[in-house]
N, C-alpha and C positions, 0 to 999 in steps of 0.2 A: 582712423587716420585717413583723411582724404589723398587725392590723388599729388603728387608731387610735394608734399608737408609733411614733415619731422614733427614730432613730440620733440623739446629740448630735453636732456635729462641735467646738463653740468655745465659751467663753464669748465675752458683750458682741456688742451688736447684729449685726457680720457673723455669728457662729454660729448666733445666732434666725433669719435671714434667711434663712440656708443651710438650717438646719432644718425653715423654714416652706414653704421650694422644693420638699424633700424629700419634703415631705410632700404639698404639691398635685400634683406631677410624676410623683415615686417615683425619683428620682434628683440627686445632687447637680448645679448647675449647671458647666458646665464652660472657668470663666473664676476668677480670683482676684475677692475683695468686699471692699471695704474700707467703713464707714458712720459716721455722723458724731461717733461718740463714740472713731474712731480704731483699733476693735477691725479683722482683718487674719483673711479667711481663704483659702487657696489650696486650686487644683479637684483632687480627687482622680484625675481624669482630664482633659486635654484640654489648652487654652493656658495657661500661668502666665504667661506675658507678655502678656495682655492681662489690666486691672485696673480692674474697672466701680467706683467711687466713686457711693455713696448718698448724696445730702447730707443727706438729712432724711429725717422721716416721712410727707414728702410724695410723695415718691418711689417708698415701697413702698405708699398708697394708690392712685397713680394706675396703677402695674401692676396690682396687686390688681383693679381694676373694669377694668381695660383691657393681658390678657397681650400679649405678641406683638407684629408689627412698630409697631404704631400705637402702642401705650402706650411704647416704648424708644424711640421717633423722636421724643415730646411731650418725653417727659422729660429728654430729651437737648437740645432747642432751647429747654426753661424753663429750662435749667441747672440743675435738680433732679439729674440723673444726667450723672457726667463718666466720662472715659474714658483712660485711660494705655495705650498704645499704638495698632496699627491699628483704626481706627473701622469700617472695613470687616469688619475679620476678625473682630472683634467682634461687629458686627452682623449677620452672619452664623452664629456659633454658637449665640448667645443665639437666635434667629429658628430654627435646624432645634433645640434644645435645646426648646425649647415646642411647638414644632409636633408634633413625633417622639415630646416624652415624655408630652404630655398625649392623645397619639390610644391612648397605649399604657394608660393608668389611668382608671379611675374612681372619684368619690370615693363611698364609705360615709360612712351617718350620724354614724360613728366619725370618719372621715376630717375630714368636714366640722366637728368639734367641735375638733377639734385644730387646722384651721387658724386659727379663732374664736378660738382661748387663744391661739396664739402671735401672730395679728393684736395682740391687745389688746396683751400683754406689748410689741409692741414701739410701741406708740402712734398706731396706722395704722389704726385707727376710725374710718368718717366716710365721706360724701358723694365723688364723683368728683370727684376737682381739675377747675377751671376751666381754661382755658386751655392752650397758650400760643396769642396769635389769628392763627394763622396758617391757609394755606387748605390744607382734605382735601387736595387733591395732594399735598401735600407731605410727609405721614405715608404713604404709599399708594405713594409710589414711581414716580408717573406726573407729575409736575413740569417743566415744561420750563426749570429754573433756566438756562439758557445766554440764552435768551428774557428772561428775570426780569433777567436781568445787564446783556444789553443794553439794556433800556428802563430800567434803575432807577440806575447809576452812569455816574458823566462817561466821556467816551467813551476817555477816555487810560486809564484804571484796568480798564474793561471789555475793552478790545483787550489788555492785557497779562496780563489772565486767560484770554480767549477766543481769541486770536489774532489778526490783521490782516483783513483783506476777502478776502487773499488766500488765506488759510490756511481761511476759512470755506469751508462748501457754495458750490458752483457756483450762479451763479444760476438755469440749467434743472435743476436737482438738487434734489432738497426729502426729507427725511429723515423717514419717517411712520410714529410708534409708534401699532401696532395700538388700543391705549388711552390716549384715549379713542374716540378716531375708527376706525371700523371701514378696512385698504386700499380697500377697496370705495368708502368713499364718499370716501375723500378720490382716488382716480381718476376718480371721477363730478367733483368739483369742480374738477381740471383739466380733465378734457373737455369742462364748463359753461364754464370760460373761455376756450375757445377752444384749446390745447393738445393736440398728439399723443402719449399717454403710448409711450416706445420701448420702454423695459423698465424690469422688478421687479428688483431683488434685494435676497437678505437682507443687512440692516447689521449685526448684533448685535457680532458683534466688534469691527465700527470704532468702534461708537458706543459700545463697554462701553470701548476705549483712548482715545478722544478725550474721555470723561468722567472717563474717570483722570486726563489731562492736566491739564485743566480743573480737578479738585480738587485737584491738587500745587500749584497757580497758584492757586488761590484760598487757600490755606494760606499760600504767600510771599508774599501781599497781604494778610493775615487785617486788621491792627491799621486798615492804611486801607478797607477792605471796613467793618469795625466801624465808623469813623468816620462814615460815609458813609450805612450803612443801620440800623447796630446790633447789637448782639449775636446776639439771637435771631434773625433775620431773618437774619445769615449764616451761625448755626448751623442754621437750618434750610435753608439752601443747600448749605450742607455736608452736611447729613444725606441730604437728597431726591438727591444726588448721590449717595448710597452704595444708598441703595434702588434707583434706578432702576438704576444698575448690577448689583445683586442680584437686580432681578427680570426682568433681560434673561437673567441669567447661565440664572436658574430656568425661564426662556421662560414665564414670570407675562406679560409684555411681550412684541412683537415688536417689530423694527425692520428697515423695508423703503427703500433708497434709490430714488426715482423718479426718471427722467430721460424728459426731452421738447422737444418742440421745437415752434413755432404751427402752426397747422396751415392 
């Protein structure tokens, strides 16, 4: 690809879109695109069965001002951007497909005039969308949604996502991701309370399967979860549950189980 020229791949907004990726990235994305006037493009390389849905203009502004995991977690919990298939596997392509392909290019003045033209053409002009109001953690991937669940739905709805008392952490058990809270200090805060810490170890596997769980269950509770707290609020339940397991997977996160007894 020469300096400031696109490959076309499609006509009608998926092909601008794919064209406009190309162009910032230096490679096509590697998901299917579909955008709201119905146009259809599939990735030259990578999953066809996974199918990001643009609903608007709105959609490719708040990417544009915001690549990467934060701008696909907003847009996904505004319902600006939907998703036909796995939402994990998804958001895992899209997230190393930015990461990988933008450490690999730099734009030219060239560059940067051609993403200008195709921005306009597709009507994504404009100020960084608003919203949706929900909190940093939960674009960021550091979210304690199991937490959120318990404190926010009736307790019959939440145990049948979460599991029983039983199926919970032990109560000398306490499960502590590195971020926000350094191990360090969250050992210092049992030892403040009075507590013998017995041993560390790493959780990252249970806690990436017991979030899996957790999302399969919140999915066959989706329409009463919605009723309950709303759409966005459990899409971005949903969402902060695919991050956080993404960014344990990346060890972005750690997860340490502690166990102790009073001392």
């Amino acid at each position: 690809m020469t300096e400031g020229t696109i490959e076309t791949h499609a006509t009608g907004v998926a092909g601008r879109l794919v064209d406009l990726l190309v162009q910032v990235y230096g490679e096509a994305p590697p998901v299917t695109f579909t955008a709201w006037d119905g146009s259809r493009v599939e990735p030259e390389s990578g999953d066809a069965d996974i199918e990001a849905h643009f609903e608007s203009r709105r959609t490719v502004r708040r990417l544009m001002w915001s690549p990467g995991q934060e701008g696909i977690a907003k847009a996904y919990i505004a319902g600006e951007l939907t998703v036909d298939g796995d939402l994990e596997t998804a958001v895992r392509l899209m997230r190393d497909y930015v990461e990988q392909a933008s450490a690999k290019r730099a734009l030219e003045p060239a560059d940067r005039r051609e993403v200008l033209r195709l921005t306009v053409q597709l009507g994504a002009v404009g100020p960084a969308p608003r919203g949706p109001s929900e909190p940093v953690d939960a674009v960021t991937g550091h979210l304690d949604v199991p937490g959120q669940i318990r404190a926010e739905l009736p307790a019959g709805l939440a145990d049948a996502i979460l599991g029983s008392g039983a199926e919970e952490a032990d109560a000398r058990t306490e499960i502590v991701y590195t971020v926000p809270e350094p191990l360090s200090a969250a050992i210092a805060r049992w030892e403040s309370e009075g507590l013998v810490v017995d041993a560390v170890q790493d959780a990252v596997a249970d806690e990436r399967e017991r979030l899996r769980q957790i999302g399969g269950r919140l999915m066959e509770h989706w329409d009463a979860v919605v009723d309950a707290v709303g759409v966005q609020h459990t899409r971005m339940w949903r969402v902060s549950l695919v991050l956080v397991r993404d960014n344990l997977e990346r060890r972005a996160v750690r997860a340490y189980a502690i166990s102790g007894a009073p001392a």
